[in-house]
N, C-alpha and C positions, 0 to 999 in steps of 0.2 A: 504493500500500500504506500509509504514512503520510504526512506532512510533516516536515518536518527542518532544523532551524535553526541554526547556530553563528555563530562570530565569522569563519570563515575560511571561501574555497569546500571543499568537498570533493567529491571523485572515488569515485564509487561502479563497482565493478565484481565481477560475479557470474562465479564462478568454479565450472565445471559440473564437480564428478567423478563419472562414468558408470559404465555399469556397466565399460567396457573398462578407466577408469583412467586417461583422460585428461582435461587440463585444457582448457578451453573459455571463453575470455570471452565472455559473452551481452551482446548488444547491447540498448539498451532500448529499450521498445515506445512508443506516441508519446505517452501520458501521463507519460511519464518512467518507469516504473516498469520491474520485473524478470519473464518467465516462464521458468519452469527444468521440465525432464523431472520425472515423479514420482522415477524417481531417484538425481535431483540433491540436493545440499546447496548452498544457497546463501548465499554471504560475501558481505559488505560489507567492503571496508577501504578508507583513508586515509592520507593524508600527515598525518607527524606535526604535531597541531595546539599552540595555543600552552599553556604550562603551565598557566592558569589558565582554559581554555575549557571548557564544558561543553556536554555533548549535550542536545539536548531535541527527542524524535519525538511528532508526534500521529496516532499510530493511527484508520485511516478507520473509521466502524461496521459493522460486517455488519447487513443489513437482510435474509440469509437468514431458512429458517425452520430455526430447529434447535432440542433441548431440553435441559436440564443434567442431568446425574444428579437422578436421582426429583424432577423435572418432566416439565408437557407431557401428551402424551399416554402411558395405561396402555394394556399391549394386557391383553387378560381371558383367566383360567383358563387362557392357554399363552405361550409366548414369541415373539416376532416370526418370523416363518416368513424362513427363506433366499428371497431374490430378492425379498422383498415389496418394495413399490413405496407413496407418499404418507408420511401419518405415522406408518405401522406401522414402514417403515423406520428413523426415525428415532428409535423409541422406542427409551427407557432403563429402563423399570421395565415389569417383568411383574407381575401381580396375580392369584393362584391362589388357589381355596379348594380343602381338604380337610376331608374330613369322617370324621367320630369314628371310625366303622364301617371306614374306609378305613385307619384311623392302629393300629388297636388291635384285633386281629381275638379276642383270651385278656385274660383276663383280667394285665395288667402285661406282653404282648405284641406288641409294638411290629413297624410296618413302615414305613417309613419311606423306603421305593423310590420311590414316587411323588412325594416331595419335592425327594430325590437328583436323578433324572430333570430336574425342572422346573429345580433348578439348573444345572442341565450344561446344557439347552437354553437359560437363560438369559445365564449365561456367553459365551457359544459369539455370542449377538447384543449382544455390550456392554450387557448388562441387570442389575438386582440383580433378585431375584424378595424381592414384599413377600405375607409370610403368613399366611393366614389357616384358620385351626383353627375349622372349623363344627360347633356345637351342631345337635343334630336338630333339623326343624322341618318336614318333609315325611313324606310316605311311602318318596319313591325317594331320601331323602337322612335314613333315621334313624339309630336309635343302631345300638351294635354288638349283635346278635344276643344275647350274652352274657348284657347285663346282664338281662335278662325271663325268659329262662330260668333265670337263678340266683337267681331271685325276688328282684331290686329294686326299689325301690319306683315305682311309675310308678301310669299309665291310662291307657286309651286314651281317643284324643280323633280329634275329626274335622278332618281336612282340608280346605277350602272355599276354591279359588282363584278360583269364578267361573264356572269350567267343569265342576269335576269333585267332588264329594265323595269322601274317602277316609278310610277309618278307620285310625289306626297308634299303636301304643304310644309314650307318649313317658313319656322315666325323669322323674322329680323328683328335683329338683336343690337343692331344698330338704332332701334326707333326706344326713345327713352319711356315707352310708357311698357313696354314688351321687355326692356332690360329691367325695369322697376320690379315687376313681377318675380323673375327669377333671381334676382335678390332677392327680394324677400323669403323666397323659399331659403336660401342661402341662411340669411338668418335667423330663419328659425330651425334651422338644422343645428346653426351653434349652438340657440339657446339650450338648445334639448342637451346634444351631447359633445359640447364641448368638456363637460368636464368629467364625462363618464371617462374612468380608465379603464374601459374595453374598448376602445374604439383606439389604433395605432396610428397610423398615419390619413389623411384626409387630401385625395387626388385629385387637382383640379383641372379637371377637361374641358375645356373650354379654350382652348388652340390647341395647335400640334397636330402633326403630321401623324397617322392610321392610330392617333389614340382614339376609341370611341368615341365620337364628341366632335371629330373629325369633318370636313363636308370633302373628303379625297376623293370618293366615286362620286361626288353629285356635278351632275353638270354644268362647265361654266364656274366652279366654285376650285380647280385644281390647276398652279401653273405648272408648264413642262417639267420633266425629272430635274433639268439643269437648274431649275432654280429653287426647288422644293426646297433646299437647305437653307434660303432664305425666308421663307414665307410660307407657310402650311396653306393660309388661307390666298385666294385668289378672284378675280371679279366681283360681281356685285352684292356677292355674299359675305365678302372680306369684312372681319371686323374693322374698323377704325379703332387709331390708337387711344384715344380717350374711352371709348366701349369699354374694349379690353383692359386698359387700367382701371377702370370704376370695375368690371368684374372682379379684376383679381382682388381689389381692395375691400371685397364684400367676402373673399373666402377670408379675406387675414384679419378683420376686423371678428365677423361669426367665430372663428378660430383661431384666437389668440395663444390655446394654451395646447393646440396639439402641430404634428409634425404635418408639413404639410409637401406636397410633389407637385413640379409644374414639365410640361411636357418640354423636350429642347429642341425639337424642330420649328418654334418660333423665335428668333435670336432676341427679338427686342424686347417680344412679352415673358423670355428668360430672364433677360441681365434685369428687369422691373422684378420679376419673382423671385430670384436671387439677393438681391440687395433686400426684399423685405424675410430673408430667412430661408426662404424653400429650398427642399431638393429638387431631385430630377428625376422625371420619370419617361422611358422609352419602350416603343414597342418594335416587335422584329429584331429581336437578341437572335443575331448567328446569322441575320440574314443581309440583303443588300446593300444597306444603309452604315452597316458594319462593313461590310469588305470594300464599300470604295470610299470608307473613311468619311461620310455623309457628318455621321454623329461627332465624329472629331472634331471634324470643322466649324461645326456651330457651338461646340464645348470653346476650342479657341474664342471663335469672333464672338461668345458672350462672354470672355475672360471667368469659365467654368470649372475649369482643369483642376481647382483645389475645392470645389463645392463638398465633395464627399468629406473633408475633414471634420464639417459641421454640418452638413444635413446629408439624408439620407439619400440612394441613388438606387432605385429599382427598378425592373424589367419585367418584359413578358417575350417568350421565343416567337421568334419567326416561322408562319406554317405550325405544327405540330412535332411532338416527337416520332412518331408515324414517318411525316414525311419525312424528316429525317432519315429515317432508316431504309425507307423506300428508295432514296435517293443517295444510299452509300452506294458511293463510288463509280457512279452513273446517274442520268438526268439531267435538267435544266441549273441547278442549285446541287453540287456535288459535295457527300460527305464523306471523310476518310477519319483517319488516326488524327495523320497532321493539320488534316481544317479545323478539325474539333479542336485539337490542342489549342490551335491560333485561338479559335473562339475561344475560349477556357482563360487564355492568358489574357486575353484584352479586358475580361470580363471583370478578372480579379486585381491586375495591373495598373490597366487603363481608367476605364470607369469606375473602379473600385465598388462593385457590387454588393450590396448588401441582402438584397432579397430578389427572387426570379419564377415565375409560374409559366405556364405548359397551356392556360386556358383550361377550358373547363371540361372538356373531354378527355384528359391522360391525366388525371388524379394519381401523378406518381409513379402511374407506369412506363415505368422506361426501359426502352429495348432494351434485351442482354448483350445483343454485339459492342451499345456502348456505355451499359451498367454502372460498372465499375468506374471508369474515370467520370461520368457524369457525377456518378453520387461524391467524390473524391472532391469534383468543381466545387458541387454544394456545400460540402463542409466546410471551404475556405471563408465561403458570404459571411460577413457580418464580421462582429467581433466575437473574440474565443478567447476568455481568459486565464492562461495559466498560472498559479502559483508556482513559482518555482524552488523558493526557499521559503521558511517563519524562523522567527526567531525571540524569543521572550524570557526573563529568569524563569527559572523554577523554580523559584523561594523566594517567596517576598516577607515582606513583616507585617508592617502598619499599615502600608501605604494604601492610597486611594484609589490608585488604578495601576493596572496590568499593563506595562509599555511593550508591545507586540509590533516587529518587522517585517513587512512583507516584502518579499521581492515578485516580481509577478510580470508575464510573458504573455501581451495579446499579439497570440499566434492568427487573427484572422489577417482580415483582407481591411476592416475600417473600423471605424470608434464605435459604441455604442450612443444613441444620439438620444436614448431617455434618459433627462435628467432626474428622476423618479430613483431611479436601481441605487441604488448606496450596498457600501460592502457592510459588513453585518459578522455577529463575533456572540457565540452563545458562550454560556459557563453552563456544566452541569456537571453534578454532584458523581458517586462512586456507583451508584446505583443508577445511574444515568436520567435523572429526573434536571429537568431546563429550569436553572436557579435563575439565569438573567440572559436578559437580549438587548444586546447593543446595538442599536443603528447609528452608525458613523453620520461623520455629517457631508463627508466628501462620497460625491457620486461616483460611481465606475463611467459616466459619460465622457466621451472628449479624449480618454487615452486611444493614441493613433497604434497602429502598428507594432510593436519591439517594446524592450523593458522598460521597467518604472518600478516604483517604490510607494510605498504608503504604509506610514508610520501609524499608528491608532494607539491611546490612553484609553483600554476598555478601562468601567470603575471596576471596582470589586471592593467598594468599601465597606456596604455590607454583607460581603461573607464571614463568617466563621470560619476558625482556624481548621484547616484538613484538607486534603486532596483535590480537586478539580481538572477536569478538562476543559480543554480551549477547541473548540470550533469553528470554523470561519462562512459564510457564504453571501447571496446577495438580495438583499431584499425591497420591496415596492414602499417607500418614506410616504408614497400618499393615501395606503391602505395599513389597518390597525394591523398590528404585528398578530396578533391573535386568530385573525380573520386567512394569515398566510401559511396553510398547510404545512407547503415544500415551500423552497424559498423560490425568487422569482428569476432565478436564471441560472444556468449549471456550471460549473468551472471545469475547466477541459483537463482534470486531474482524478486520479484512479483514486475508491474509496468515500465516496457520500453515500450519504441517507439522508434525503429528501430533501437532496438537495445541499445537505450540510457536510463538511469534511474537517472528519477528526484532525487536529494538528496535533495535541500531545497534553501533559498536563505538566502542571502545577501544585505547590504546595504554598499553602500561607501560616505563618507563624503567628 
């Protein structure tokens, strides 16, 4: 489980209480280490060591595959299905759209069931749901009936995905009484759940290139491929730059307190959503817009290239994984070893990826030709925290607090961007019963890449003299500690329960 080093031997012995309530010393297995019942609570203690000795364990890595809160894998449009199996199980962010017609059926009459709904199924699989409010841009996904019959301003326009022509009213959002409206829906989406902490990030589609929300196949509304990397929108459907600023200024106002994504196929209505905080969100991971450096090019000309260190930078794949596989090593769009690698590295390199979904049809299933290095991709998304060393007396006397060093290795790809997650440090007695819970006041948010340190004064001033363990993990500073089962994010280190990982103990005089 770890290594363990002092100036004196010690005697480690795990002490089982069951469900019956009896005590049981476990014998170790022949790596030296401890396995205990789920449960078990398992103690470490010692002979009192010398006054001035101090503990120091080096936690092994977990080389599992697992994902941190909103990283990894997204499942699409629902929540992770009970029994599901690969990396559906493992996911932590669901990713839903809703659409206008769906939110807003009267005028200033709001429904709001279908979001409820997604949060409760979300919850329910240790997920946040991140969301997303769709502007029409279909026939079977337009505005709300409403606004064309109370004569607002719109046209129709035609639909052309390639297979099907279809003609459908779309409002203009240009006309201020048609953009008032959807603000306000905007609004009162805040009120509701801006401050729920099931809801992770909040996507605002409303530009950008083939993000739903999009008008790419509507006609008249798309310029040529050469200049897509300037402008998503085109002809007389174009937003105006004042629209589009009062839009965005209605997600960042409704949601002030969550993480929010703006599509980067519009350069201008990027660097405005950048400077008020947002990340980046893109779709067609692996596909075109990647391979001739589309998405590059408007991360430069919005001066983008360091967004991921402060806000969050997500995706959805190009086509499906399907076509993917259909298309190894032949087709239109070919895929091999080394295309995927390419795509792999730009992903975690380049964009610095934190989260990525398949849509809503491959819930995780992913070919076995490329299984194994997909899932590999996936683990890298996000931030991965290692501990790598702790370090604390193991004798103290008086004192008020227990001065604890951590040395610690985010092994991912980017920081974690909820300021919420604080690191967190339990005590608990010989029989394994939780005497105290610390939440630090410093967040794990904001640490990039590579190592770092964090010093922490748990108290311990009211314990009694005797033996203790020290625990380490991380937990949510805007939910009661009581209310948090497991703690709220895993450390990429062998040896937790639920979340928590034994570091070693202590003794107080």
């Amino acid at each position: 489980m770890h290594q363990r080093t002092s100036r004196s031997t010690l005697l480690f012995s795990v002490l089982l209480s069951v469900a019956t309530g009896n005590n049981v010393e476990a014998q170790p297995l022949a790596d030296g280490s401890f396995s205990a019942d789920s449960r078990a609570v398992a103690v470490a203690t010692q002979p009192e060591p010398l006054s001035n000795e101090r503990v120091t364990v080096r936690p092994k890595p977990l080389s599992d595959l697992f994902f941190s809160p909103q990283s990894g894998w997204q499942t699409c449009d629902r929540a992770s299905q009970p029994g599901a199996t690969g990396v559906e199980r493992l996911s932590r962010v669901a990713y839903q759209k809703f659409y206008w017609d769906q939110l807003e059926t009267a005028p200033g009459r709001y429904d709001f069931s279908l979001i409820d709904s997604a949060l409760q199924a979300a919850q329910a699989q240790n997920q946040k749901l991140d969301l997303r409010p769709v502007m029409p841009y279909a026939p079977e996904e337009g505005p709300p009936k409403f606004l064309r019959a109370s004569g607002m301003a719109g046209e129709m326009a035609v639909y052309d995905d390639g297979e099907s022509r279809q003609q459908f009213w779309l409002p203009d959002l240009n006309d201020d009484a048609v953009r008032k409206i959807f603000i306000d829906l905007i609004k009162a989406l805040g009120a509701r759940y801006n401050s729920d902490p099931r809801v992770g990030i909040v996507d605002i589609s409303i530009f950008g290139l083939w993000g739903e929300g999009h008008l790419g196949e509507v006609s008249g509304a798309f310029e040529p491929i050469s200049k897509a990397s300037q402008s998503a929108f085109a002809g007389k459907y174009a937003l105006t730059a004042n629209s589009r600023r009062e839009l965005l200024d209605a997600y960042f106002e409704a949601f002030p307190d969550k993480l929010k994504v703006a599509q980067l196929t519009d350069v201008e209505g990027l660097k405005y959503a950048i400077s008020r905080g947002a990340g980046i969100r893109f779709d067609c991971f692996g596909g075109y817009y990647m391979e001739h450096s589309v998405y590059l090019q408007n991360l430069k000309a919005a001066d983008a290239m360091d967004v991921w260190k402060k806000a969050p930078v997500v995706a959805e794949i190009c086509g499906t994984l399907g076509s993917w596989s259909a298309n190894w090593g032949s087709g239109e769009r070919q895929y091999n070893e080394q295309v995927l690698q390419q795509i792999f590295d730009r992903g975690t390199d380049v964009y610095h990826l934190s989260a990525l979904n398949a849509k809503n049809g491959e819930q995780g299933q992913i070919p076995e030709k490329f299984k194994p290095a997909f899932e590999k991709f996936l683990g890298t998304l996000g931030f991965r925290l290692a501990p790598t060393e702790a370090s604390f007396p193991a004798v103290i006397g008086k004192s008020e607090v227990l001065p604890v060093s951590l040395q610690v290795s985010n092994v991912g790809n980017a920081p974690c961007y909820d300021k919420n997650l604080v690191w967190a440090f339990q005590i608990q007695d010989q029989i394994g019963k939780v005497l105290s819970t610390y939440m630090s006041p410093r967040s794990i948010a904001g640490e990039l890449p590579g190592a770092f340190t964090v010093d922490e004064a748990i108290p311990v001033k009211d314990l009694p003299a005797g033996a203790f363990s020290v625990w380490v993990g991380v937990l949510d500073r805007s939910l009661p500690v009581a209310s948090q089962a497991s703690t709220a994010a895993p450390l990429a280190i062998e040896g937790q329960r639920n979340g928590w990982y034994l570091l070693d103990s202590f003794s107080k005089k």
